[in-house]
N, C-alpha and C positions, 0 to 999 in steps of 0.2 A: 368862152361864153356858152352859157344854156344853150345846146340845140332844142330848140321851140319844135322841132317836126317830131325829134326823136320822142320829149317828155311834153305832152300833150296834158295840160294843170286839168284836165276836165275828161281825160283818157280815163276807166273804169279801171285797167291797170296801173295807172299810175295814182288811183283814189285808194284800193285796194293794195297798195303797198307803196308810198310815198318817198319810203327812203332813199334811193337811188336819186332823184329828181331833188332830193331836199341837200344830200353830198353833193350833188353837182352844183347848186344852186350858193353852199358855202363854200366850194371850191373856186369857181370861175363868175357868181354873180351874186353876192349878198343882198345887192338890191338888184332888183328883176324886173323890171316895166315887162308886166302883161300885156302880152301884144293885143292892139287896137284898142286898146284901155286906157285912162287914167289912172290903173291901180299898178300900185307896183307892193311886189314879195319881198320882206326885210327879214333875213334868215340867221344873220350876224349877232351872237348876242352881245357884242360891243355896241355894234347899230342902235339893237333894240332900246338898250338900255339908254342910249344917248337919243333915241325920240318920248323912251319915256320919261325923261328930264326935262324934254323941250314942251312945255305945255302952254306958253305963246304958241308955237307956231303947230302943234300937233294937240288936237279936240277929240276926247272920247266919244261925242256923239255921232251917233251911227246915222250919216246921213246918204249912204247908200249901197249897195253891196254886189257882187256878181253874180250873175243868173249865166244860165244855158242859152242860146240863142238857134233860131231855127236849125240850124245846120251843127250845134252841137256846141259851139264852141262859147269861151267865156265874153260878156257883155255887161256893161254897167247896168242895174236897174238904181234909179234916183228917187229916195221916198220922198223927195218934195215935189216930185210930180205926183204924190198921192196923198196930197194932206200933212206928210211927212209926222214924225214921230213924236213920243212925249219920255223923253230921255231918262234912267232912273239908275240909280246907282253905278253899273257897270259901264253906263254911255252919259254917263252925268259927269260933267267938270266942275271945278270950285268956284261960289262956294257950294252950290246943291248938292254936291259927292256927300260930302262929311255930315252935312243935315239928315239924308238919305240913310246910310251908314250907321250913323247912332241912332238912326230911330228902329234901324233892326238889330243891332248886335244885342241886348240884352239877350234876345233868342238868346247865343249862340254862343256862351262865355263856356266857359271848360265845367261848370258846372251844371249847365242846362242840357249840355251833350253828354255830358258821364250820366243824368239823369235820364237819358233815352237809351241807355244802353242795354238796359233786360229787355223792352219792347223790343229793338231789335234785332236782339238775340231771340225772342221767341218768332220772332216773323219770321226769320232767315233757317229754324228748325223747323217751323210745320213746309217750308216749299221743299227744304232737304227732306224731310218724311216723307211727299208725295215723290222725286224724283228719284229716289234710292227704294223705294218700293216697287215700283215700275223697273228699274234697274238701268235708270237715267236718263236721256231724253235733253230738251231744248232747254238749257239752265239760264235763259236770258229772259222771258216771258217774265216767269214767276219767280224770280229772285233777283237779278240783278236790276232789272227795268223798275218791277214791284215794289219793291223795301223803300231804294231813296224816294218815288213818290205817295208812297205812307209816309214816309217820313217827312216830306214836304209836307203832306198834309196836316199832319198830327204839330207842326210844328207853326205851322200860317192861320188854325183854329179851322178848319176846313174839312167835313163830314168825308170821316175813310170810303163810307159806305160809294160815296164817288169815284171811287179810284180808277174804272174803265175809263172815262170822260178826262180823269186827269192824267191819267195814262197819254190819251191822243195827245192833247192842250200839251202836257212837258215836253213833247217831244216836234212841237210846231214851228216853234223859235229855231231852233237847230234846224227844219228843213228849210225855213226862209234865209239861214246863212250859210246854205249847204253849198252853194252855189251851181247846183245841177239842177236847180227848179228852173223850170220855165216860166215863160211871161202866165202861160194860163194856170200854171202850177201857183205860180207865186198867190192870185187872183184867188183861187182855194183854201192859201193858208193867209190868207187877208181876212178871209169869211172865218177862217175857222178863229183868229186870236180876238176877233170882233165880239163870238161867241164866248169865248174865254174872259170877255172883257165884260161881258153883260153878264156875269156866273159872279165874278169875283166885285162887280159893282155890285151885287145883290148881297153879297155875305158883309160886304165893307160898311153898307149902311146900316145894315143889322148893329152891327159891331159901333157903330158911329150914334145910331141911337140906344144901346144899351147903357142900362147903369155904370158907370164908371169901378162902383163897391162890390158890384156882385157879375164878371166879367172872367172869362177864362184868357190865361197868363199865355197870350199869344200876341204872332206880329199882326195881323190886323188890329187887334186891339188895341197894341203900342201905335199902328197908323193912322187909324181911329184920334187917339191922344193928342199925336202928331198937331192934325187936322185941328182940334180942338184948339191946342195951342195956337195956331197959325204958321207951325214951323213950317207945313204944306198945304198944298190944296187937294180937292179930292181927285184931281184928275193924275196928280204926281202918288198920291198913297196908290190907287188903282194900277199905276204903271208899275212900282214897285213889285207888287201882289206878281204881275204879268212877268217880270224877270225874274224873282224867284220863283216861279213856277216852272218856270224852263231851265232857269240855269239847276237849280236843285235838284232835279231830277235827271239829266241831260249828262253832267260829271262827274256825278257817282254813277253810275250805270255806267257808263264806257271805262271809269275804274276798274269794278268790280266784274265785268265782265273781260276786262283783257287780264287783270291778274291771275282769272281762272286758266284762262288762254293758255296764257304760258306755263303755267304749273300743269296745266292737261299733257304739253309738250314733254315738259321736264321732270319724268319721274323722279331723278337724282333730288334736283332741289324739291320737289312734293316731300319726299321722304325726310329731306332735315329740316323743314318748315316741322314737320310732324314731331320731329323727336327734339326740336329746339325752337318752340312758340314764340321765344323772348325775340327771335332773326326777325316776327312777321312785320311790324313796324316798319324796320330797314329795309324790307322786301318789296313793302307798298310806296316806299319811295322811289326803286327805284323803276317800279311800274309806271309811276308819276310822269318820269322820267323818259321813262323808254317809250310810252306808250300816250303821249301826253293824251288827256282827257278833251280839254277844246283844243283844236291842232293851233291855232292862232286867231287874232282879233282885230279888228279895222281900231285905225284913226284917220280921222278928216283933216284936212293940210288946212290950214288957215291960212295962210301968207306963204309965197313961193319961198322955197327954203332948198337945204343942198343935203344931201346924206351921200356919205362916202365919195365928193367932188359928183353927184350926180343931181343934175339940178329936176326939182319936185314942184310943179305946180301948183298955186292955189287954186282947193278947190276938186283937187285930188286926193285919193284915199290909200293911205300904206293899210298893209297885211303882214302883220306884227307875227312871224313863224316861231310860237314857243317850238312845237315838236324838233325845226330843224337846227335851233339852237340847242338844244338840250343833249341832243347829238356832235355838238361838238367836240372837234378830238384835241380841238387847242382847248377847252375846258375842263371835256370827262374822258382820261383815262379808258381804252377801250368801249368808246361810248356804246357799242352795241352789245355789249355781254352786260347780263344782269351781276352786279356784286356787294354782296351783301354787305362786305368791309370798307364801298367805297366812302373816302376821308372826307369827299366835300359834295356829299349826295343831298344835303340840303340847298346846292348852288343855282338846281334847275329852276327855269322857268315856269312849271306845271299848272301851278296857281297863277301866273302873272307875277307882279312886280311892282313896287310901292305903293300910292295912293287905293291903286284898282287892284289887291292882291285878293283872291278870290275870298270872302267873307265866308262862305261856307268849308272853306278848308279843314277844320277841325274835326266838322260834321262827315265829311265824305271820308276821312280818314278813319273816327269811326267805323262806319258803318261797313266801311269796306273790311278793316279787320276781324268786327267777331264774324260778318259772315265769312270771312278765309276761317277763323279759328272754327267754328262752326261745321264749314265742310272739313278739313283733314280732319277735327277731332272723329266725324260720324264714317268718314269711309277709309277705309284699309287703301284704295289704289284708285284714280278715274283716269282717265284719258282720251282723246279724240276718239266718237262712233267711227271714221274716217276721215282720210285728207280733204274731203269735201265739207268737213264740218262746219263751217266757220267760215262766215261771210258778214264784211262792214258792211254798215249803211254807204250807201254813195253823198261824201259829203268832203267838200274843202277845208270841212268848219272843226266837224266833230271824229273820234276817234273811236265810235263805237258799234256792235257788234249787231249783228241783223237777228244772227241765230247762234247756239254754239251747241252742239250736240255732243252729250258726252255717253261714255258709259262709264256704270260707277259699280263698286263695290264696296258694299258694307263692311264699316270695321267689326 
């Protein structure tokens, strides 16, 4: 069994590097009742996969999540003690998922993303211009964080010139599932998505009263449609707006800021990414992998139910562990070495997993490779300013980087 004393889910060392607690946790506890919780950690990706089969008894909707409690440690907070939520694609079950879902994929087809592709090769060269001028510096501000919420932007019909403002807003979502907010913390980013919520009601109805003929080829627009149709209402297109806002911005950044990570590390692999472009593909997978972007995601128990002979409350909430799955050694071969040959590196969990497989996937893939291609093309060598360089957000949720300081050399 987990020693609970030793790996503290809410310890800053064990936020700041998880692996040890996530091996133990597939070792000796797949499923994990969080002490004095109703939440429990499912790390197994046999488990996983058999709660996201069971959707009787296991609900995407996010009806509540862990916080910090005075003394530190993990606590449920319940959003139906606050009005509770208006659930939308990724916390949406059938049939609303698939309504949800087709009224954004047109975005998002392999056509509409190969069509973003020079914008974000030009975004990803003016931030490498300013930091290779300078002779490198914090590469997470202005390019990893930046680009996916341009791109968010550019993609939802939503004025670049906002990008501060959506800057905070993408990155709001991820601290209310960080699970280190506090109660008065949480209260703060209650006001801030409230904020977020009156910004993107205001672009929606724009879009909702515009000409149908003379209209730019965007997802408010297509929500807008929706609305028109009746396929939703306005309060479900708005919720939508409010998760891709966060999730779009939120998984590519912790992408593309840990692929840098590790290629700062590993000059060896920097250098055959450089003389062999066609690996980079194979390489963001298995950053995917190694470094999962959302660590994992709640479902709400509906009906008391049993995972692995451990019996599950109704009314309680599993925390679905892509990262510690993706890790595993009965799945992946050496799961902690990056390999570019690996035979079944599409098996990971990174994106999630049928119904709910992350919709923007294509996109972060993108955007995560021309900026790799982007940086090795423009620098001869980078690597870590120091060991101190590089610090995660403090989050149970998300896998990405606070800061990452590099120094660079021009090719």
């Amino acid at each position: 069994m987990v020693n609970s004393i030793v790996f503290q889910l809410l310890d800053p060392e064990v936020i700041e590097n998880p692996y040890p607690f996530y091996r133990e946790l597939l070792a000796h506890a797949p499923v994990y009742q969080v002490p004095n919780t109703e939440v429990y950690l499912v790390s197994s990706p046999k488990l996983i996969h058999q709660v996201l089969k069971n959707q009787q008894d296991f609900s995407a909707n996010l009806t509540g999540v862990l916080i910090s409690d005075s003394s530190g440690q993990p606590t449920l907070f319940d959003f139906s003690q606050f009005g509770g939520t208006v659930d939308a694609i990724a916390n949406a079950d059938e049939p609303f998922h698939s309504v949800h879902r087709k009224l954004v994929m047109p975005q998002l087809t392999a056509r509409k993303v190969m069509a973003m592709e020079s914008q974000v090769r030009s975004w990803a060269g003016e931030a490498l211009s300013q930091l290779l001028a300078q002779g490198g510096g914090d590469c997470i501000g202005g390019l990893a964080n930046a680009i996916p919420v341009l791109v968010m932007a550019r993609l939802m019909g939503l004025p670049i010139a906002d990008l501060d403002k959506l800057l905070d807003w993408s990155f709001s979502g991820g601290d209310i599932l960080a699970g280190t907010a506090t109660l008065e913390r949480m209260v703060e980013l209650g006001a801030s998505t409230a904020e977020m919520s009156h910004y993107l009601r205001g672009h929606f109805q724009r879009a909702l009263q515009s000409d149908p003929s003379d209209t730019v080829d965007c997802v408010l627009n297509d929500l807008a449609q929706g609305v028109t149709e009746g396929l939703i209402d306005e309060e479900e297109a708005v919720a939508i707006a409010i998760v891709l806002v966060g999730a779009a911005g939120e998984s590519t950044s912790s992408l593309v800021g840990s692929a840098i990570r590790i290629l700062a590390r590993d000059p060896d692999l920097q250098s055959r990414l450089r003389q062999s472009p066609e690996l980079i593909e194979s390489y963001i997978e298995e950053v995917v992998r190694l470094e999962t972007p959302f660590k994992g995601h709640y479902r709400a128990v509906l009906h008391q139910t049993e995972i692995a002979g451990i019996s599950v409350p109704a009314g309680a909430k599993v925390f679905l562990l892509w990262a510690a799955a993706n890790r595993d050694e009965t799945v992946f071969s050496n799961p902690e070495m990056i390999d570019l040959n690996r035979e079944n590196k599409n098996e990971h969990l990174g994106f999630g997993h049928g119904i709910h497989f992350c919709i923007g996937a294509r996109l972060a893939r993108m955007e995560t490779r021309i900026i790799l291609e982007e940086l090795l093309q423009r620098t001869k060598k980078f690597s870590l300013q120091s060991e101190h360089s590089e610090k995660h957000v403090s989050s149970i949720f998300v896998r990405r980087l606070h800061c990452l300081e590099l120094r660079m050399s021009a090719a």
